[in-house]
Backbone bond lengths (Angstrom), bond angles and torsions (degrees), N, CA, C in turn:
res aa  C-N    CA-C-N  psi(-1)  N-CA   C-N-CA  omega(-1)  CA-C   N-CA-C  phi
1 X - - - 1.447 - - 1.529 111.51 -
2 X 1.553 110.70 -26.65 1.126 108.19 -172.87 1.335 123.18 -75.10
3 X 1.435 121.11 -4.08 1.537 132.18 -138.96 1.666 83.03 -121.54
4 X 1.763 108.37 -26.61 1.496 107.79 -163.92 1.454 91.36 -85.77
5 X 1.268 147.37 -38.15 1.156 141.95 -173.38 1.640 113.13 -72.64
6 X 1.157 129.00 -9.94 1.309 133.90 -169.05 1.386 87.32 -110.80
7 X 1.484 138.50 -35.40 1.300 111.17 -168.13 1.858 112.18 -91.28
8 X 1.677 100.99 -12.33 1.254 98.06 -176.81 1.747 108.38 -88.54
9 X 1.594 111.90 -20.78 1.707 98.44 165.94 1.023 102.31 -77.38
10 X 1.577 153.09 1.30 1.257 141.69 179.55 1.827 101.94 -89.97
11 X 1.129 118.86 -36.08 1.263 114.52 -179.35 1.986 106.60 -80.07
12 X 1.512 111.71 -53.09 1.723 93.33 155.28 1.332 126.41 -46.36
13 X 1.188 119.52 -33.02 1.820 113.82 -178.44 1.241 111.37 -57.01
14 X 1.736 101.32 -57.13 1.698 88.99 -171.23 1.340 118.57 -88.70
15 X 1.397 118.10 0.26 1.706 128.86 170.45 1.678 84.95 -57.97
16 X 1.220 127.44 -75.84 1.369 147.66 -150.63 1.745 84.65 -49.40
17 X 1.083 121.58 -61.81 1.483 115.52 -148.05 1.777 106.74 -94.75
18 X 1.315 105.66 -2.28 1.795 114.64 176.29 1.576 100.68 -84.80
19 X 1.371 97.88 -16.95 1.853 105.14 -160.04 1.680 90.75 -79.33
20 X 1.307 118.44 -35.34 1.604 120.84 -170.42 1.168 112.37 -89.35
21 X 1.803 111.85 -36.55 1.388 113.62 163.98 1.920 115.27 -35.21
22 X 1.194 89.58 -66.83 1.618 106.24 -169.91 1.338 104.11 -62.05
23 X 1.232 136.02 -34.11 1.590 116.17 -178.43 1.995 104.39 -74.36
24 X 1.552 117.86 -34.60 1.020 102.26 -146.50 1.754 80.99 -113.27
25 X 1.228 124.64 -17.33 1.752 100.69 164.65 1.588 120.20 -94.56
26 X 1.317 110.69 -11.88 1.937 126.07 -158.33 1.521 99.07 -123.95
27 X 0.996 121.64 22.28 1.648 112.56 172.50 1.273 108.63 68.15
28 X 1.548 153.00 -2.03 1.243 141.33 -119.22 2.200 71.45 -121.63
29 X 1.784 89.32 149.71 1.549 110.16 -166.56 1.132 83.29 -61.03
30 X 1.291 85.59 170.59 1.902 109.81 179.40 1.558 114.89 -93.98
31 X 1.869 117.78 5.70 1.368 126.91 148.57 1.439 112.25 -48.51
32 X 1.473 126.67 -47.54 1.333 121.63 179.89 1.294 125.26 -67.54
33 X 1.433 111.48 28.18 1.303 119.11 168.41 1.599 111.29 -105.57
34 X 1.559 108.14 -26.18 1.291 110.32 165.78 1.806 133.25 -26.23
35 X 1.765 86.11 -93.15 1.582 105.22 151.01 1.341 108.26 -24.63
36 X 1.555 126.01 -77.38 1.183 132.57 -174.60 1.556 118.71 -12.84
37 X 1.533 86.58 -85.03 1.731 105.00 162.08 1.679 114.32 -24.82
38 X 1.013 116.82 -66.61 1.320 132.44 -177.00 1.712 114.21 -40.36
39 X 1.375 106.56 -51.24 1.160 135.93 -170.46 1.313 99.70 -45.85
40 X 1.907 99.59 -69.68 1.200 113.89 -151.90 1.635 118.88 -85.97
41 X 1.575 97.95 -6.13 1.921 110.22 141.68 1.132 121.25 -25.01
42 X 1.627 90.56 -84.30 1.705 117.60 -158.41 1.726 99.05 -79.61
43 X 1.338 125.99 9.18 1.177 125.71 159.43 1.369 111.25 -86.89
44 X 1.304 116.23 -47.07 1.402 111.59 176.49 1.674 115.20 -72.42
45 X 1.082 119.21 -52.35 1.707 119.56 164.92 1.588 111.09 -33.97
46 X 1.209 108.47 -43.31 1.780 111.55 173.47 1.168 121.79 -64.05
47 X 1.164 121.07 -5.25 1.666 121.87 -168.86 1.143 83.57 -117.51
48 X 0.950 144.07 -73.59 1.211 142.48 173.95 1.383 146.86 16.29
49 X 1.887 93.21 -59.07 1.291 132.27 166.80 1.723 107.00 -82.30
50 X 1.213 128.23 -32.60 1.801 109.72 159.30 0.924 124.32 -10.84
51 X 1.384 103.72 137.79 1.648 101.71 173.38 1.913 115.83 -87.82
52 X 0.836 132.64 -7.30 1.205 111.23 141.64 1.210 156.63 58.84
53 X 1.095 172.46 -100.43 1.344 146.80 -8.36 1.727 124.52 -128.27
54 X 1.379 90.40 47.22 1.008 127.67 180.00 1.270 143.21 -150.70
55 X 1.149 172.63 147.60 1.635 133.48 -127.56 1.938 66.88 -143.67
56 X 1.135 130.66 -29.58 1.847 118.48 -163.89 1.470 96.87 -78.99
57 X 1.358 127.29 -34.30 1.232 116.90 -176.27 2.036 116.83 -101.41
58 X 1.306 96.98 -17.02 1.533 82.20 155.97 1.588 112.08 -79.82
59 X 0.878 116.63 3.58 1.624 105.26 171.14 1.492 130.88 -97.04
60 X 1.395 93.93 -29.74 1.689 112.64 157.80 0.998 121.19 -70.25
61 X 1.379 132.05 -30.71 1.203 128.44 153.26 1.640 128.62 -65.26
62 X 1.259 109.22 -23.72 1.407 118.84 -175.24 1.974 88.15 -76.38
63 X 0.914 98.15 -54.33 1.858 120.06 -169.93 1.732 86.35 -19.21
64 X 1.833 120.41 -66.62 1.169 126.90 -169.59 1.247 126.06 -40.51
65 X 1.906 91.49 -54.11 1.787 92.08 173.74 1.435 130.49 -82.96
66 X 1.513 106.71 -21.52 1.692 103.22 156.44 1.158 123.81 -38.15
67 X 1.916 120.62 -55.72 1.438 117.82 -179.38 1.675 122.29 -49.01
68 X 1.651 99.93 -41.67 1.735 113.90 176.71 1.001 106.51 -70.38
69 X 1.542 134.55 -32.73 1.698 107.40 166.23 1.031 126.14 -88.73
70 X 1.581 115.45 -4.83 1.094 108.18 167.89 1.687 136.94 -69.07
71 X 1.032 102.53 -22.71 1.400 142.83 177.84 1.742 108.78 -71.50
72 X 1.243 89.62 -52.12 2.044 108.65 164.71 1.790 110.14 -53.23
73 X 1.197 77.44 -55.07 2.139 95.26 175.11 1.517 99.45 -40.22
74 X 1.573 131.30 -73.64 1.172 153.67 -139.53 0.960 97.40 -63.53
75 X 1.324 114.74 -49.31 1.479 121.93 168.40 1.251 145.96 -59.48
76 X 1.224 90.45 -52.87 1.884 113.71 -167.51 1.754 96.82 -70.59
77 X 1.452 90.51 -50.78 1.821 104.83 -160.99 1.168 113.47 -81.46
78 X 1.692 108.54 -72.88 1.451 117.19 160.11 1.764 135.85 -39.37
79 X 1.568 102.80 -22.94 1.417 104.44 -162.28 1.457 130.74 50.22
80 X 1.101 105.46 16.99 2.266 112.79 174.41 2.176 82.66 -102.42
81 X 1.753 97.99 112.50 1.064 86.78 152.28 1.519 158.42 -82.11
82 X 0.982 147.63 140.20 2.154 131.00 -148.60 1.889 80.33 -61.56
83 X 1.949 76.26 157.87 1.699 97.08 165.65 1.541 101.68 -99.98
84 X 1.227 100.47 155.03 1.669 104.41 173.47 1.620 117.79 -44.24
85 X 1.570 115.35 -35.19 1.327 100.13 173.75 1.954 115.12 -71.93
86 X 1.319 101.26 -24.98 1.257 93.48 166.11 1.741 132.54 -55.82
87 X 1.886 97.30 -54.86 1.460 86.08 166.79 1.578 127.59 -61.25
88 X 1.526 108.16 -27.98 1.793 103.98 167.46 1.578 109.78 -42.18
89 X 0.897 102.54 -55.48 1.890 110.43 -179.17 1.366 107.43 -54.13
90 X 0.923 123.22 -66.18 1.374 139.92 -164.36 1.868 97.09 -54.00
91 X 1.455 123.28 -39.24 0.983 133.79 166.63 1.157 147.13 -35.01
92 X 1.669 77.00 -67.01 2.320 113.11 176.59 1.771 81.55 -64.74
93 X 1.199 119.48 -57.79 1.912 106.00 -146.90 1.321 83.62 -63.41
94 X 1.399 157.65 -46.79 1.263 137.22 -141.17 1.857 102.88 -84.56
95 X 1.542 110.59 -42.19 1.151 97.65 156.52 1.509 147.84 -70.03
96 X 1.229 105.98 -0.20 1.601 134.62 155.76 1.370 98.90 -45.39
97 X 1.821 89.84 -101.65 1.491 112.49 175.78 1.479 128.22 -19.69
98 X 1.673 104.47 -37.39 1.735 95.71 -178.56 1.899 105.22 -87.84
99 X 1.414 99.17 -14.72 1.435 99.34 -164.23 1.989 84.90 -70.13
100 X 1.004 111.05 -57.24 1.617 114.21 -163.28 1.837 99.75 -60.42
101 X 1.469 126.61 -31.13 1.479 126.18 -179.13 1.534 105.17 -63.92
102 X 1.446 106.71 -66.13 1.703 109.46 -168.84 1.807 111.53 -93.98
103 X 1.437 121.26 27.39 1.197 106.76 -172.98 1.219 113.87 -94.83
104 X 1.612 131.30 166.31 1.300 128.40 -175.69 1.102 106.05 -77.23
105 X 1.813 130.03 135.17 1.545 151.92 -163.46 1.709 77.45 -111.57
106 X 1.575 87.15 145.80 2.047 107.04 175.16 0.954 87.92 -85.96
């Protein structure tokens, strides 16, 4: 569950922030700030709910899977597919992220 809540504020985050991209780099109306807004709510409400117990390290952990969806984005949305050094990246942060989620606390 925990992996599902990090990947779905990762997909509101960058919904939220493609929505502002596009009005203010792509001509796109300034309605797409609406949604946007919206987005970037239920992005923050999603992190929120992490389990956690700490707001610095659920975010470092989130940090990991932002990069991997972001990378998903590039793709899926954008259509520019990642370069291999990208998926390397995209990689290291996820093994970051899990090292800092499941690691042993002193």
């Amino acid at each position: 569950m925990t992996l599902v809540l990090y990947a779905l504020a990762a997909l509101l985050e960058i919904t939220g922030c493609f929505a502002v991209w596009a009005w203010w780099r792509q001509g796109a109306t300034a309605l797409w700030l609406l949604p946007g807004l919206a987005a970037l709510a239920g992005f923050a409400f999603l992190l929120a709910l992490t389990p956690p117990s700490h707001a610095g390290r659920s975010y470092a952990v989130y940090g990991g899977i932002y990069i991997a969806a972001s990378l998903l984005w590039l793709w899926l949305v954008e259509g520019s597919r990642p370069s291999p050094s990208d998926l390397v990246g995209g990689a290291l942060a996820l093994l970051g992220a899990g090292v800092i989620l499941w690691g042993a606390r002193g």
